[in-house]
C-alpha positions as CSV (number, residue, x, y, z in Angstrom):
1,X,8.1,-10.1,33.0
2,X,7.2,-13.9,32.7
3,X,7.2,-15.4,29.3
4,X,3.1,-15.6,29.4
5,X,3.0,-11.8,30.2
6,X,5.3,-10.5,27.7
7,X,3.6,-13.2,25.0
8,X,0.2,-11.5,25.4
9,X,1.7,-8.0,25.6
10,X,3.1,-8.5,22.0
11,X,-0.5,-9.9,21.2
12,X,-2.1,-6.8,22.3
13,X,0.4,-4.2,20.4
14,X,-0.6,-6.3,17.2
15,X,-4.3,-5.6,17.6
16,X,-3.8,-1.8,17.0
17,X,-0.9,-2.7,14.4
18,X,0.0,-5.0,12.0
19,X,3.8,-4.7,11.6
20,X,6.0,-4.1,14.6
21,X,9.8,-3.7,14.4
22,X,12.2,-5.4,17.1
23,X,13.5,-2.6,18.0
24,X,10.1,-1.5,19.3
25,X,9.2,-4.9,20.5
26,X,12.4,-4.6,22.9
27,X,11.6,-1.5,24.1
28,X,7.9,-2.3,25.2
29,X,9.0,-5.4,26.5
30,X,12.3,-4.0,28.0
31,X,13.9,-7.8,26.7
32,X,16.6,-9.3,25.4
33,X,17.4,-9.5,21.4
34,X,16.9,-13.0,22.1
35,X,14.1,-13.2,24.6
36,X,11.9,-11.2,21.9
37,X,13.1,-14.1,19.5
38,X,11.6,-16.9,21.1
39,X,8.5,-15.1,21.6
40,X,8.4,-14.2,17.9
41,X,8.6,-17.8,17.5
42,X,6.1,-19.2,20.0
43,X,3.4,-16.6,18.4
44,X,4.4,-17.6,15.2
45,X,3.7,-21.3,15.6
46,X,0.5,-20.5,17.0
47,X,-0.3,-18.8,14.1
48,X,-0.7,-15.5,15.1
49,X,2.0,-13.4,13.4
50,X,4.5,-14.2,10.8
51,X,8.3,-13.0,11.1
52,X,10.3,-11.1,8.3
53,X,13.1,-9.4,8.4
54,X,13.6,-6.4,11.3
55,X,10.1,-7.8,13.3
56,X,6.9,-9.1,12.4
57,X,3.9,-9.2,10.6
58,X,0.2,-9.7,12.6
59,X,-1.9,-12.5,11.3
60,X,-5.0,-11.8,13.3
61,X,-8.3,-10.9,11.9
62,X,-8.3,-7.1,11.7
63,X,-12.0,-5.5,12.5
64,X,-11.9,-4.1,8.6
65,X,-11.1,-6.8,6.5
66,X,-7.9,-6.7,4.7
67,X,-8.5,-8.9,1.6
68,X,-8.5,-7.9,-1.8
69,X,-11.8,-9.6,-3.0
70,X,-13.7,-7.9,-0.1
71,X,-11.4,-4.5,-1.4
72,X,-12.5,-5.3,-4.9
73,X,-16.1,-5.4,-4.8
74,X,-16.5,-2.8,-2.6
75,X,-17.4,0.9,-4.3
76,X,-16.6,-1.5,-8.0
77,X,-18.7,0.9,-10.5
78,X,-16.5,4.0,-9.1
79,X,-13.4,2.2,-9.4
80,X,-14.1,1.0,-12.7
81,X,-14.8,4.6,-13.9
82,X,-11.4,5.7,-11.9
83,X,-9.5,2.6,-13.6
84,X,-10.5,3.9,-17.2
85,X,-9.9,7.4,-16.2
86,X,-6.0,7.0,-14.7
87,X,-4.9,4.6,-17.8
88,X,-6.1,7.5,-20.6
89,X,-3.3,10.2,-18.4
90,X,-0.6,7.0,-19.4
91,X,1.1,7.4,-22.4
92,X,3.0,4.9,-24.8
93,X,6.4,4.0,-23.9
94,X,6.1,4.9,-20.6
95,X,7.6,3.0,-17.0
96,X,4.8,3.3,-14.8
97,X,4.3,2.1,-10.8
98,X,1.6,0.4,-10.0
99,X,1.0,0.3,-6.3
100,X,-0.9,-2.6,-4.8
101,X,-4.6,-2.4,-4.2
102,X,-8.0,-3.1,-5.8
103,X,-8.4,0.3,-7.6
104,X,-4.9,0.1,-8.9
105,X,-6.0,-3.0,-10.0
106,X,-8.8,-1.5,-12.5
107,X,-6.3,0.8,-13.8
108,X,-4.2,-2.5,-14.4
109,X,-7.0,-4.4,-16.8
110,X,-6.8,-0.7,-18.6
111,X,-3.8,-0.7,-19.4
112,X,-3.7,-4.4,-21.1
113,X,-2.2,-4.6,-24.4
114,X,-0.4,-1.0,-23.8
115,X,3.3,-0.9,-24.6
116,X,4.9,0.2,-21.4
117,X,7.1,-0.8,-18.7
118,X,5.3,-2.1,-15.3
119,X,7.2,-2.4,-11.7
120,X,4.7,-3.4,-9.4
121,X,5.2,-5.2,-5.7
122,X,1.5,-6.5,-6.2
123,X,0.9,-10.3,-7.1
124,X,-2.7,-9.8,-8.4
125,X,-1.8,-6.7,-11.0
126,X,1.7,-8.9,-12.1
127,X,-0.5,-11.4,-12.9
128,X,-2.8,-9.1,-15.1
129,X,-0.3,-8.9,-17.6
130,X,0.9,-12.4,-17.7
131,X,0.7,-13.3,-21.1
132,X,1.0,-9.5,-22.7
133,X,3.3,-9.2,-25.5
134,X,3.6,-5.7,-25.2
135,X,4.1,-4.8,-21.5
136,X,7.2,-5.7,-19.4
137,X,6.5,-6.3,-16.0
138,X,9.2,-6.1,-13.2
139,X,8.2,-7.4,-9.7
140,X,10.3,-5.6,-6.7
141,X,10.4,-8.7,-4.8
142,X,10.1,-8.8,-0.7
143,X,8.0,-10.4,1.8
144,X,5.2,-11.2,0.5
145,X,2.3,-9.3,2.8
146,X,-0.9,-12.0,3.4
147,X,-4.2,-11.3,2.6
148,X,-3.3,-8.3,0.0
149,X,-0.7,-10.0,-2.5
150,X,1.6,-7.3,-1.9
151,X,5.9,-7.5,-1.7
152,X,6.6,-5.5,1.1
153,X,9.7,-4.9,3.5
154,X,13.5,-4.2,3.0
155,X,14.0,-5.8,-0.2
156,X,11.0,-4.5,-1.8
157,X,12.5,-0.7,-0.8
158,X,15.9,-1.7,-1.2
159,X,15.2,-2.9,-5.0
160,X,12.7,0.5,-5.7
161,X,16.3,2.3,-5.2
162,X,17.8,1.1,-8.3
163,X,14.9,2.0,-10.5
164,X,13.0,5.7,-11.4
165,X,9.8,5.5,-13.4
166,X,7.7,8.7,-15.1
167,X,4.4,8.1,-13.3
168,X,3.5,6.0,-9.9
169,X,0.0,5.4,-9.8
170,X,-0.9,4.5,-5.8
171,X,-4.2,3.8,-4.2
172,X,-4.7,5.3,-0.6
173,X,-6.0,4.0,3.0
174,X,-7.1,7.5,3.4
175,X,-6.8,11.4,2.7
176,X,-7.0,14.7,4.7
177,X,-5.9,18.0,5.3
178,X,-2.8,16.1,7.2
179,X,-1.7,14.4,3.9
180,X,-2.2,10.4,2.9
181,X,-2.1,7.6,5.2
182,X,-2.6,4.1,4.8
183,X,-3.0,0.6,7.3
184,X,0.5,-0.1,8.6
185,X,4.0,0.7,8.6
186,X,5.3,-1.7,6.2
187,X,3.2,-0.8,3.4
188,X,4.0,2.9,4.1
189,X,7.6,2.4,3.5
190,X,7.0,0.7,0.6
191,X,4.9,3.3,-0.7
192,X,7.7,5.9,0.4
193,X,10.1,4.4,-1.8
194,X,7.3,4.7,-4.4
195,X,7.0,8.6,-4.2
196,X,11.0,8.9,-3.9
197,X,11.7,7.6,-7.4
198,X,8.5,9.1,-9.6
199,X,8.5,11.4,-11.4
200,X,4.9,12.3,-11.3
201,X,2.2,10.7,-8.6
202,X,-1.4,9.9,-9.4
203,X,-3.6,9.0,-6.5
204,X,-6.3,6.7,-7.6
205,X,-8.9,6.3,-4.6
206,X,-13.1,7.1,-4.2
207,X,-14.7,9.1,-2.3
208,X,-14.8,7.1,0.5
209,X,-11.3,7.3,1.6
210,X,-11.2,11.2,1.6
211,X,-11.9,12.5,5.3
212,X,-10.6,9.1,6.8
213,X,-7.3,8.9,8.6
214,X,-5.4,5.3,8.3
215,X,-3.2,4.2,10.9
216,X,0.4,5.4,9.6
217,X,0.8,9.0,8.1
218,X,2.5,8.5,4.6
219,X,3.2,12.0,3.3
220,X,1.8,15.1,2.9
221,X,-0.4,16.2,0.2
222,X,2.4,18.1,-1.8
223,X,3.5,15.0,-2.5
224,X,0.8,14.3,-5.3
225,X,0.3,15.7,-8.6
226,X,-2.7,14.6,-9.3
227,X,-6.3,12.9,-7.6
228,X,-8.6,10.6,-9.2
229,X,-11.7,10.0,-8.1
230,X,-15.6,9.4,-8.2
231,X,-18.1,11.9,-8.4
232,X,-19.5,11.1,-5.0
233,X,-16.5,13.2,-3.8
234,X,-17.4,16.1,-1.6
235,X,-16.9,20.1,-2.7
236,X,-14.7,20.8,0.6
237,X,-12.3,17.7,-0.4
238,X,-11.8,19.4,-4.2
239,X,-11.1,22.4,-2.7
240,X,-8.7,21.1,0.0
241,X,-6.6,19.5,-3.1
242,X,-7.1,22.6,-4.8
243,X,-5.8,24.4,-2.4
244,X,-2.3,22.2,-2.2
245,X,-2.5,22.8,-5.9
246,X,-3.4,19.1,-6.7
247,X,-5.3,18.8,-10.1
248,X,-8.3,16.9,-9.5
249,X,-10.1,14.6,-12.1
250,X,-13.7,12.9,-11.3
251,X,-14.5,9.7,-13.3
């Protein structure tokens, strides 16, 4: 396969995902360690993806945006009512992690002025707390994701092994009978990691995201403890975490 081929092969695997692993990428492209290199590189002087450790990241306009001020205003009132919901389940003195995302976010601006311990891998909710005198915030570190404001990737997981916190609080790309699921592989792992060291998991997320599968399964719905959301949300989607014996609250 000529280097033009194989270029625009990679470009089309990146339209239906937006992190790829080498491993993958030499497989498709039945190539070289090195051969998938310099393509990596050509694509990512164009612009067009950005390299982190183990593959790379797609820079190219997704058909659903994937920025955080288009995230934030979209569905705001419900958000803010889920925001001031999850933060009155969060007690003093507690280590809490807040996933990335723009309803995480509103649960974020609740919890100012709290006295509790915050690991986060999201820029925007770190910088919520910025000058607080009462909340310590720990960032995970990792490549940081474009677009979202997120740390994702090896180090991010690697450095959620060394911690363990009483509650993660996580927004969602979408739920169903299958379980949660969110936009791409790298934020999944993250969000793995998440689960694996909390003792308790909140799902923050409106109504919207329930009957929606994302792109990359996450886990299944015995996973959570408890769901969050508007009062838009549907009987059959209460009853489908009731039935997985997830409490539900509406805000």
């Amino acid at each position: 396969m000529k280097a033009t081929e194989r270029r625009l092969r990679i470009q089309d695997l990146f339209s239906s995902e937006e992190f790829i692993d080498a491993d993958k990428l030499r497989r498709q492209l039945r190539a070289s360690d090195s051969t998938v290199r310099r393509d990596l590189i050509a694509l990512e002087k164009k612009g067009l993806l950005k390299r982190v450790h183990g593959g790379a990241v797609s820079l190219q306009a997704r058909a659903e945006p994937l920025d955080s001020d288009w995230l934030s205003n979209r569905f705001h009132q419900e958000k803010l009512h889920i925001g001031k919901a999850v933060s009155e389940l969060v007690e003093e003195g507690q280590t809490i992690i807040l996933d990335g995302g723009s309803t995480v976010a509103e649960v974020a601006r609740q919890l100012q002025g709290r006295s509790l311990q915050i690991i986060t891998n999201s820029i925007p909710i770190a910088q919520i707390f910025y000058d607080s005198k009462s909340t310590e915030v720990t960032l995970t570190g990792g490549f940081l994701y474009p677009r979202l404001g997120v740390l994702l990737g090896p180090l991010c997981e690697q450095m959620l092994d060394h911690v363990a916190a009483d509650i993660l609080i996580m927004g969602i790309g979408g739920i169903t009978e299958a379980g949660l699921s969110n936009s791409n592989t790298l934020i999944v792992g993250s969000e793995r990691k998440m689960i694996e060291v909390s003792h308790r998991v909140i799902v923050a997320a409106d109504h919207s995201k329930f009957g929606r599968n994302a792109m990359v399964h996450l886990s299944s719905l015995d996973t959570v403890d408890l769901v969050v959301s508007d009062h838009a949300l549907a009987t059959p989607y209460r009853q489908l975490l009731e039935r997985h014996e997830v409490r539900v609250v509406l805000a």
